[in-house]
N, CA, C and O atoms as a printed pandas DataFrame, in Angstrom:
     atom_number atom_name residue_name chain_id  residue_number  x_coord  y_coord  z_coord
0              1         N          UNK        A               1  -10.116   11.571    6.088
1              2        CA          UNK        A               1   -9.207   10.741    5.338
2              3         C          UNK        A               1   -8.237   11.627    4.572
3              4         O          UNK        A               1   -8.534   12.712    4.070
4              5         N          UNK        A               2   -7.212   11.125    4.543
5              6        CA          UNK        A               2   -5.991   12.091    3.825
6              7         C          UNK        A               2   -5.739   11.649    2.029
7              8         O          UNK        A               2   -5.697   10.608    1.374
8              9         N          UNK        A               3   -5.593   13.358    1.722
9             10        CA          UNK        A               3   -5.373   13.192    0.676
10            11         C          UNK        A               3   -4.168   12.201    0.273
11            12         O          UNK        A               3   -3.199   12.183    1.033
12            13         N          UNK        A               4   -4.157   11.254   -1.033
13            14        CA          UNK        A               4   -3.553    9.963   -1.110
14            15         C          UNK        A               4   -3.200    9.868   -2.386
15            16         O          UNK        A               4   -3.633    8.912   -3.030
16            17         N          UNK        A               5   -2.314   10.871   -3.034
17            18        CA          UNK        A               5   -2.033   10.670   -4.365
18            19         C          UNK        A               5   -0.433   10.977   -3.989
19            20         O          UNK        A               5    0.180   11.819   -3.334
20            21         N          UNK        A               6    0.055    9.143   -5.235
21            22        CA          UNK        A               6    1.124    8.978   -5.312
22            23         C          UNK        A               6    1.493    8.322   -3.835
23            24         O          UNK        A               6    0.494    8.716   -3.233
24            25         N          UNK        A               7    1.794    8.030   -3.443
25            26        CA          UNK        A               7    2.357    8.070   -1.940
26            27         C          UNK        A               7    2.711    6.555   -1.589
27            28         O          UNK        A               7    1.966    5.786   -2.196
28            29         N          UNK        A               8    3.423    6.069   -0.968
29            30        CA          UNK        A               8    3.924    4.387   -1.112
30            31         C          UNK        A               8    2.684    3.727   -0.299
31            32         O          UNK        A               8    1.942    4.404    0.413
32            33         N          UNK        A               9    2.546    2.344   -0.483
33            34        CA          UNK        A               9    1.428    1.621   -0.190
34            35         C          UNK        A               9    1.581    1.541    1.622
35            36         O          UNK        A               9    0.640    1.465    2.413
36            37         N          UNK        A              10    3.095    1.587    1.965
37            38        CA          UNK        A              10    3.211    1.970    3.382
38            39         C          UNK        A              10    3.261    2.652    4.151
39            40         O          UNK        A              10    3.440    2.433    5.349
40            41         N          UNK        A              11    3.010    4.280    3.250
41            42        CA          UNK        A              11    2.531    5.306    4.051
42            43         C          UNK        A              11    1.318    5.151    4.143
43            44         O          UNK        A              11    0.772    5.221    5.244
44            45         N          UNK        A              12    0.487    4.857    2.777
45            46        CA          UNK        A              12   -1.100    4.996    3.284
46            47         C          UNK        A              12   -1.583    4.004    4.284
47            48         O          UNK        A              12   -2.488    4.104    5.112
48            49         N          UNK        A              13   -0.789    3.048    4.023
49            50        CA          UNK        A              13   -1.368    1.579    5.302
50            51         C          UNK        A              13   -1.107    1.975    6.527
51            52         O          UNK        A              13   -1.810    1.477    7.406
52            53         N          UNK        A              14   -0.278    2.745    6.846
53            54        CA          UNK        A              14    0.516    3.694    8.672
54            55         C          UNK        A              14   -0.840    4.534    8.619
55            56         O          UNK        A              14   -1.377    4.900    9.665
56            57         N          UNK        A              15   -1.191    4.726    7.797
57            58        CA          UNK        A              15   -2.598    5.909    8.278
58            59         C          UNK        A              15   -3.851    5.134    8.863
59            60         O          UNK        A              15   -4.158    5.145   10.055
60            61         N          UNK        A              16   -4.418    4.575    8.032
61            62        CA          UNK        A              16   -5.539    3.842    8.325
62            63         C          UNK        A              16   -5.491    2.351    7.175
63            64         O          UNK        A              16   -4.580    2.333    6.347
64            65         N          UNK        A              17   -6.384    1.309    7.201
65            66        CA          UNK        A              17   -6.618    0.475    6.782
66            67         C          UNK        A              17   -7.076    0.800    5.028
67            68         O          UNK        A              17   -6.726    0.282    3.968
68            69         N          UNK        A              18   -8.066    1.972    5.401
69            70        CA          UNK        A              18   -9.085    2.231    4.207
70            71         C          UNK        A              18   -7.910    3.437    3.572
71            72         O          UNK        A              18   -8.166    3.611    2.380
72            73         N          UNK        A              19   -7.081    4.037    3.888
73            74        CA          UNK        A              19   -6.480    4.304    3.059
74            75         C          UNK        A              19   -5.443    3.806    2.529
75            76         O          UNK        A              19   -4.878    4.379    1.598
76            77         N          UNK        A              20   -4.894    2.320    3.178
77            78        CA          UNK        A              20   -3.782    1.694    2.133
78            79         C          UNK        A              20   -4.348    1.012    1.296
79            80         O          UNK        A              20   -3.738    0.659    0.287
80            81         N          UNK        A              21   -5.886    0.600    1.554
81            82        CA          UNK        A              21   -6.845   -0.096    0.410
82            83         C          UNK        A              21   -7.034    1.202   -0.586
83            84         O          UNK        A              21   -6.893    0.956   -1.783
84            85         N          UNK        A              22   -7.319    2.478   -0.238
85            86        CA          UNK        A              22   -7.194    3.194   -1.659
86            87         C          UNK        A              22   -6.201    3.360   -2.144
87            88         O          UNK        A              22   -6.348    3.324   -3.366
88            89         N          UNK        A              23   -4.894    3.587   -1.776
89            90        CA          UNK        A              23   -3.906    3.693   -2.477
90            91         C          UNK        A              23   -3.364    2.397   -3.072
91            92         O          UNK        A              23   -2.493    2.412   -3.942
92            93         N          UNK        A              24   -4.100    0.850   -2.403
93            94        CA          UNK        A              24   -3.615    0.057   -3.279
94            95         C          UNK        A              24   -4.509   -0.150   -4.417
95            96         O          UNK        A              24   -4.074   -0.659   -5.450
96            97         N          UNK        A              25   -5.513    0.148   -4.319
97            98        CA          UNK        A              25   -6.482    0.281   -5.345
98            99         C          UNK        A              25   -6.024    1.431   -6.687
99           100         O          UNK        A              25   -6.274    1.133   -7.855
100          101         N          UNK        A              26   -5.412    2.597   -6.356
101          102        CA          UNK        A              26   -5.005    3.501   -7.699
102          103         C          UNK        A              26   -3.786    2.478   -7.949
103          104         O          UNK        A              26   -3.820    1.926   -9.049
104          105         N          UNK        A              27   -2.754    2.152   -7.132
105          106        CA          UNK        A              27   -1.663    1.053   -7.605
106          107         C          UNK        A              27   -1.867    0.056   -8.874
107          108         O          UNK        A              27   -1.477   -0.020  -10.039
108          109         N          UNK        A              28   -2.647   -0.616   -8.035
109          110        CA          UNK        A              28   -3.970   -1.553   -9.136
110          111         C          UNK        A              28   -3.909   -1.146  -10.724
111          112         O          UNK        A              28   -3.398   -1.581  -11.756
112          113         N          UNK        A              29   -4.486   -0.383  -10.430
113          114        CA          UNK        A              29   -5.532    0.426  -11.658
114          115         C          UNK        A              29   -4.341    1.286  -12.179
115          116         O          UNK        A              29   -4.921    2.340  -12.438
116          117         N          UNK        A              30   -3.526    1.405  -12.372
117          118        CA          UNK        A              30   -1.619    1.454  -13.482
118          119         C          UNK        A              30   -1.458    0.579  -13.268
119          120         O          UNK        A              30   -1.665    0.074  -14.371
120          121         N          UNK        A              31   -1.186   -0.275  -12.592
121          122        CA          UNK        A              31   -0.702   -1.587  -13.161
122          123         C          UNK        A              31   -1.904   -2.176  -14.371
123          124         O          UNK        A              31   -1.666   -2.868  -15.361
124          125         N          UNK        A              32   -2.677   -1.863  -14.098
125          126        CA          UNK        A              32   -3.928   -2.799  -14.834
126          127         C          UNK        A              32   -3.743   -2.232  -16.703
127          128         O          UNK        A              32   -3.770   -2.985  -17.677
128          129         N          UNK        A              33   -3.565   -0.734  -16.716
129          130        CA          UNK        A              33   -3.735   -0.041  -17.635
130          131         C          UNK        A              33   -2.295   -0.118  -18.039
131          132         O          UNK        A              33   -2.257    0.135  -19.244
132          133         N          UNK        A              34   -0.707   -0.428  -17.427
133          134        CA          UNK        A              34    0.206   -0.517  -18.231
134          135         C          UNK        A              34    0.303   -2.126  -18.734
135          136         O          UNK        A              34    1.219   -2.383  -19.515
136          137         N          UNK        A              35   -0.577   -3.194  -18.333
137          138        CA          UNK        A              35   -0.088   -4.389  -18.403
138          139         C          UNK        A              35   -0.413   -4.708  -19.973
139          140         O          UNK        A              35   -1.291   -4.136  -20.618
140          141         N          UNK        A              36    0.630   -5.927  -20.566
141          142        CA          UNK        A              36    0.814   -6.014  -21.835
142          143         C          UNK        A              36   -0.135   -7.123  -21.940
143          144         O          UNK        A              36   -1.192   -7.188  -22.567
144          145         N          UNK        A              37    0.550   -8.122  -21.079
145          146        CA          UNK        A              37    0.181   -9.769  -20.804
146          147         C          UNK        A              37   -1.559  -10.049  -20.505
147          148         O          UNK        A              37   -2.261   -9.688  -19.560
148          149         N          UNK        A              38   -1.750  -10.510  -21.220
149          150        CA          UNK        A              38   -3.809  -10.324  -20.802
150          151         C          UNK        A              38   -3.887  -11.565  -19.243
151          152         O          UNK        A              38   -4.858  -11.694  -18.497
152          153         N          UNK        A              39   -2.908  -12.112  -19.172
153          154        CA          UNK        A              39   -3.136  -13.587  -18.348
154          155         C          UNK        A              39   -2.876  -12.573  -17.154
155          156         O          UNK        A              39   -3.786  -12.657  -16.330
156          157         N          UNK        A              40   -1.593  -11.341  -16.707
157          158        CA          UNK        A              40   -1.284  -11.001  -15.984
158          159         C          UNK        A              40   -2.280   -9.910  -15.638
159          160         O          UNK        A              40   -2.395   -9.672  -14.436
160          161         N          UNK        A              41   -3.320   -8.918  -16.827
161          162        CA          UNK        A              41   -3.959   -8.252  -16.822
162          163         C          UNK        A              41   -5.372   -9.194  -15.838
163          164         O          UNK        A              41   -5.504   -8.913  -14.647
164          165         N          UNK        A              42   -6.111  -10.031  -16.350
165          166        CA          UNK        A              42   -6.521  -10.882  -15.690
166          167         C          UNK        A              42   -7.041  -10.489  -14.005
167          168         O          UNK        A              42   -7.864   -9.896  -13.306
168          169         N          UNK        A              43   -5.533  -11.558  -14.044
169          170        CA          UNK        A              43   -5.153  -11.459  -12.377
170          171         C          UNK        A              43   -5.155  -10.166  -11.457
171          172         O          UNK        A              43   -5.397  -10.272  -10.255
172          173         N          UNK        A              44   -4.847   -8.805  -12.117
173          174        CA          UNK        A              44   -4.401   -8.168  -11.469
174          175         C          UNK        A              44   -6.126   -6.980  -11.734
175          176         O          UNK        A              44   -6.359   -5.998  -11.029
176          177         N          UNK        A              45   -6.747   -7.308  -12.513
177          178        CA          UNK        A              45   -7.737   -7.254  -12.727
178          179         C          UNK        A              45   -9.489   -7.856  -11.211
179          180         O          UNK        A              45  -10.517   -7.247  -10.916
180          181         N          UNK        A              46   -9.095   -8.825  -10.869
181          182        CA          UNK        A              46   -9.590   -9.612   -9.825
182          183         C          UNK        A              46   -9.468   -9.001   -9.196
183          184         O          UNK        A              46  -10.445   -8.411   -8.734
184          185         N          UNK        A              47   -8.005   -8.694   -8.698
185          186        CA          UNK        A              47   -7.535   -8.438   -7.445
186          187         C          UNK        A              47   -8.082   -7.056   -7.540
187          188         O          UNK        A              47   -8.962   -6.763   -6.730
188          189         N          UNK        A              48   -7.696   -6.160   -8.404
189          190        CA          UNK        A              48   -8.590   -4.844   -8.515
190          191         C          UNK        A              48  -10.115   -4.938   -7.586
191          192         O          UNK        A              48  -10.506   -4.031   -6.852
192          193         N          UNK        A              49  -10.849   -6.254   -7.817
193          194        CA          UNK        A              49  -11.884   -6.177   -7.241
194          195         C          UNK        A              49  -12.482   -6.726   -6.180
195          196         O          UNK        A              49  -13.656   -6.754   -5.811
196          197         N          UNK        A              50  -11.396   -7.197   -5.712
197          198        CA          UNK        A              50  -11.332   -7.676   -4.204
198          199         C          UNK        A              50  -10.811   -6.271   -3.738
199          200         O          UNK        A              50  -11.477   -6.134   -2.712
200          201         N          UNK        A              51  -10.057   -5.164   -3.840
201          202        CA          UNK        A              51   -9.671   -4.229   -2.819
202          203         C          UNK        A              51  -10.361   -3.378   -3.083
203          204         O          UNK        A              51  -10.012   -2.330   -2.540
204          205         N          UNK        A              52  -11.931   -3.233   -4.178
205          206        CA          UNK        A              52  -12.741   -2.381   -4.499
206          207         C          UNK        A              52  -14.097   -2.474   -3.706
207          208         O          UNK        A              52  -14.808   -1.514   -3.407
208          209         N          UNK        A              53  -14.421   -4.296   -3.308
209          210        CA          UNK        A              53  -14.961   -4.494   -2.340
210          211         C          UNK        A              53  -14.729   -4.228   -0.797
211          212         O          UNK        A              53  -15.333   -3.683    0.127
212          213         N          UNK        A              54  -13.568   -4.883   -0.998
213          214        CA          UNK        A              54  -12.497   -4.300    0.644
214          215         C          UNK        A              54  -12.875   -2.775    1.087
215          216         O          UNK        A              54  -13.110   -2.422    2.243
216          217         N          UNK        A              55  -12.885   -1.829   -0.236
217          218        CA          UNK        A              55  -12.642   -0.391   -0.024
218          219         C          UNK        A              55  -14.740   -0.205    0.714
219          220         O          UNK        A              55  -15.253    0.244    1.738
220          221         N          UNK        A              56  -15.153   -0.736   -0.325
221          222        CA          UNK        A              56  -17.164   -0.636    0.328
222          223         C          UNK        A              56  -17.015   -0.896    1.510
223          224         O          UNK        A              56  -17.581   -0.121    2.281
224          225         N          UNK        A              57  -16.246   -2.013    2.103
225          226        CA          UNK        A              57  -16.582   -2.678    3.345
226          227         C          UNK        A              57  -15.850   -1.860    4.400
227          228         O          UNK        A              57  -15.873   -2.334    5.536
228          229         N          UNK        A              58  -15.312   -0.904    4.248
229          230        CA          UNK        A              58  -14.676   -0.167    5.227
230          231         C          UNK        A              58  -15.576    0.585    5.078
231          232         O          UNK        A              58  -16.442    0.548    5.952
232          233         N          UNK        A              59  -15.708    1.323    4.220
233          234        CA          UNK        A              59  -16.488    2.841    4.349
234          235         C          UNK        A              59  -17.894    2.216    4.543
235          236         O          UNK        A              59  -18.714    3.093    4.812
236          237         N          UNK        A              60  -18.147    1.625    4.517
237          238        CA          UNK        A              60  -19.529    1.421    5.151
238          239         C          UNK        A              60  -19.517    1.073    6.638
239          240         O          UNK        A              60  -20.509    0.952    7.356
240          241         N          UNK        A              61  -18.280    0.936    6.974
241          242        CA          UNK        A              61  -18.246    0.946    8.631
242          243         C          UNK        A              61  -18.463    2.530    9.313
243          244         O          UNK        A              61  -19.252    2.727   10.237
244          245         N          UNK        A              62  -17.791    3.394    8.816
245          246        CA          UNK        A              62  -17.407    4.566    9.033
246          247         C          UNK        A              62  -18.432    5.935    8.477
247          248         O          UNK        A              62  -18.062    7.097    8.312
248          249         N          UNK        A              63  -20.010    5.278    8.230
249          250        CA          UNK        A              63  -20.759    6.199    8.044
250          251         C          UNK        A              63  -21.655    6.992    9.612
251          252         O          UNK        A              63  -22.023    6.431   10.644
252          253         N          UNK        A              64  -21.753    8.360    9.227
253          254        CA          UNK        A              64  -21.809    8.911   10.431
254          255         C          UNK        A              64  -23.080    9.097   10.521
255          256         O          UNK        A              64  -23.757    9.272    9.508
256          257         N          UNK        A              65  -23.566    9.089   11.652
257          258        CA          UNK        A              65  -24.746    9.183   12.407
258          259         C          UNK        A              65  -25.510    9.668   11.329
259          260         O          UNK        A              65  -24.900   10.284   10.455
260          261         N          UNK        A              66  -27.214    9.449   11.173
261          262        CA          UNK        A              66  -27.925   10.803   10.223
262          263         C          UNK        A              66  -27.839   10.611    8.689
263          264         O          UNK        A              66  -28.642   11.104    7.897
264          265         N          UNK        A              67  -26.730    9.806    8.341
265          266        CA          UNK        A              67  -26.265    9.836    6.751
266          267         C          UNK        A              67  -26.852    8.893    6.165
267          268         O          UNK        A              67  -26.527    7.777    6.571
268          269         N          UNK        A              68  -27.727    8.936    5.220
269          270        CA          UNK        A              68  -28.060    8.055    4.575
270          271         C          UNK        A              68  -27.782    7.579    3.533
271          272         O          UNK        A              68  -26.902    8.238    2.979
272          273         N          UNK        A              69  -28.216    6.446    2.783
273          274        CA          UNK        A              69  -27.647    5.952    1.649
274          275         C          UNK        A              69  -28.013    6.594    0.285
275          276         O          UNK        A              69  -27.604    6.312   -0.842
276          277         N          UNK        A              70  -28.473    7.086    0.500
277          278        CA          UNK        A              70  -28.514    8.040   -0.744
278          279         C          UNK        A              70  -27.470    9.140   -0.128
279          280         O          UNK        A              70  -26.331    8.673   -0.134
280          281         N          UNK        A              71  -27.511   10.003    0.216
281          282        CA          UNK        A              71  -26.155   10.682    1.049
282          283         C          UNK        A              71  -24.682    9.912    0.715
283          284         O          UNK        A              71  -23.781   10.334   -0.010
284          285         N          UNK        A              72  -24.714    9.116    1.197
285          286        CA          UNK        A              72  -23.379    8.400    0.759
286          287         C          UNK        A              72  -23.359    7.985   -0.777
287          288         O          UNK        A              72  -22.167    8.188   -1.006
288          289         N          UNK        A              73  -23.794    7.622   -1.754
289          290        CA          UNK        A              73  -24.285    7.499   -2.796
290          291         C          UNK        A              73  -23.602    9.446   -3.732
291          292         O          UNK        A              73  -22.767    9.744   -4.586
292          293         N          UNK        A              74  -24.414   10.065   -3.028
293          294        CA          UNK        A              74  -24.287   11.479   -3.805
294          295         C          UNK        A              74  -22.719   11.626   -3.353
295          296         O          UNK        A              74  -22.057   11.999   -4.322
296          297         N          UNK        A              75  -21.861   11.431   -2.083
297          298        CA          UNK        A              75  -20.720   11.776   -1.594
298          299         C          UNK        A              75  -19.562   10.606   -2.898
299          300         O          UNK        A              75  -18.777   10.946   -3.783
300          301         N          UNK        A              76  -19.833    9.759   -2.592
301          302        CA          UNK        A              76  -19.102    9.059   -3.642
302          303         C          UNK        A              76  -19.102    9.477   -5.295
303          304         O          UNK        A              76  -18.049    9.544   -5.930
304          305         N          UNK        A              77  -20.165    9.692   -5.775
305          306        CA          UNK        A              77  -20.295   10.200   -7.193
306          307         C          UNK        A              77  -19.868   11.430   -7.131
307          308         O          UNK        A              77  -19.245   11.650   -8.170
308          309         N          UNK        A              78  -19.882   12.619   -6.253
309          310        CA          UNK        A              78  -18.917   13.439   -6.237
310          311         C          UNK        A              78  -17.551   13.552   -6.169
311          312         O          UNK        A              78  -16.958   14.414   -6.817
312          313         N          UNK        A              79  -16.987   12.764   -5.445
313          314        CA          UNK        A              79  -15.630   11.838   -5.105
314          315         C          UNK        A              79  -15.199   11.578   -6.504
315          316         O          UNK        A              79  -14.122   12.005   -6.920
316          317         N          UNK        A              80  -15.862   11.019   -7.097
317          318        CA          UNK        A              80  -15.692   10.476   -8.496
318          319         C          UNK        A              80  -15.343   11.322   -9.926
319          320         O          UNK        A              80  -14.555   11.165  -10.859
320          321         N          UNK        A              81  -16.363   12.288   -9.567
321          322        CA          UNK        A              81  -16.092   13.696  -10.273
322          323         C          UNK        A              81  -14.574   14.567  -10.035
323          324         O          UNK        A              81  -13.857   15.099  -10.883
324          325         N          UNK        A              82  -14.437   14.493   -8.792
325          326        CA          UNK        A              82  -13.165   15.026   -8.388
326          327         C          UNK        A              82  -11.936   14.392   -9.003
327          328         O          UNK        A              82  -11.006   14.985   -9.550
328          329         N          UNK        A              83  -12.106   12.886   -8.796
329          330        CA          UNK        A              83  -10.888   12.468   -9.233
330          331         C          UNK        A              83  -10.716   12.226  -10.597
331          332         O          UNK        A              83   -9.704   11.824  -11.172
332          333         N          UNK        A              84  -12.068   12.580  -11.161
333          334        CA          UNK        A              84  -11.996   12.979  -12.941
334          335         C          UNK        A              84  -11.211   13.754  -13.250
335          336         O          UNK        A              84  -10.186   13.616  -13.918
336          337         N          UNK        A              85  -11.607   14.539  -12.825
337          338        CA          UNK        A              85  -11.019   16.175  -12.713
338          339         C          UNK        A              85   -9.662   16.490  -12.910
339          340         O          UNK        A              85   -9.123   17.125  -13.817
340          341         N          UNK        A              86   -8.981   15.683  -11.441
341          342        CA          UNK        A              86   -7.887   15.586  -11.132
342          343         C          UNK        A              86   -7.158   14.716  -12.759
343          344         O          UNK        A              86   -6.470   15.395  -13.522
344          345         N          UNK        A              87   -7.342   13.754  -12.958
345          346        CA          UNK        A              87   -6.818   12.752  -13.720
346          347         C          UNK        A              87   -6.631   13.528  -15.262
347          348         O          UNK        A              87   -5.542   13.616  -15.829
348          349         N          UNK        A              88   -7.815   14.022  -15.762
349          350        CA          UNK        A              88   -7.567   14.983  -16.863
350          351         C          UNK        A              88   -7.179   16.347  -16.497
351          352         O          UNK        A              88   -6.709   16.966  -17.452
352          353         N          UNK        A              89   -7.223   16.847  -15.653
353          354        CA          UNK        A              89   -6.154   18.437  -15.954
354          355         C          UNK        A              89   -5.097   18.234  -15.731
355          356         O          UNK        A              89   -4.257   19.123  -15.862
């Protein structure tokens, strides 16, 4: 999967499925954190978690032979760390 920071919601969607769901998912999540309006926060809030489910339901298609759920489990919480990382330095 390609690295996906910044990049328009129609480049990542030309790549694969699961990466225009992550890039609409960081989209999301600034919109969510600049919104003023709580009614619009809300909404855009939901939807955050419909493309957070969307995002499980792909990558759980795409686990490889051998990998288990704990495996995928440790790969994601690392994932997570990274994009900590990224976000504060």
């Amino acid at each position: 999967m390609a690295s996906l920071n910044n990049q328009s919601l129609e480049f990542a969607s030309a790549s694969s499925r699961l990466d225009g769901l992550l890039e609409l998912r960081r989209q999301l999540a600034v919109a969510i954190d600049t919104c003023e309006n709580a009614r619009d926060k809300a909404t855009l809030s939901a939807r955050f978690l419909d493309v957070v489910s969307a995002i499980a339901d792909e990558e759980s298609k795409v686990v490889p032979a051998g990998v288990t759920g704990l495996d995928q489990l440790k790969a994601r919480r690392e994932q997570r760390m990274k994009e900590r990382g990224k976000q504060s330095g």
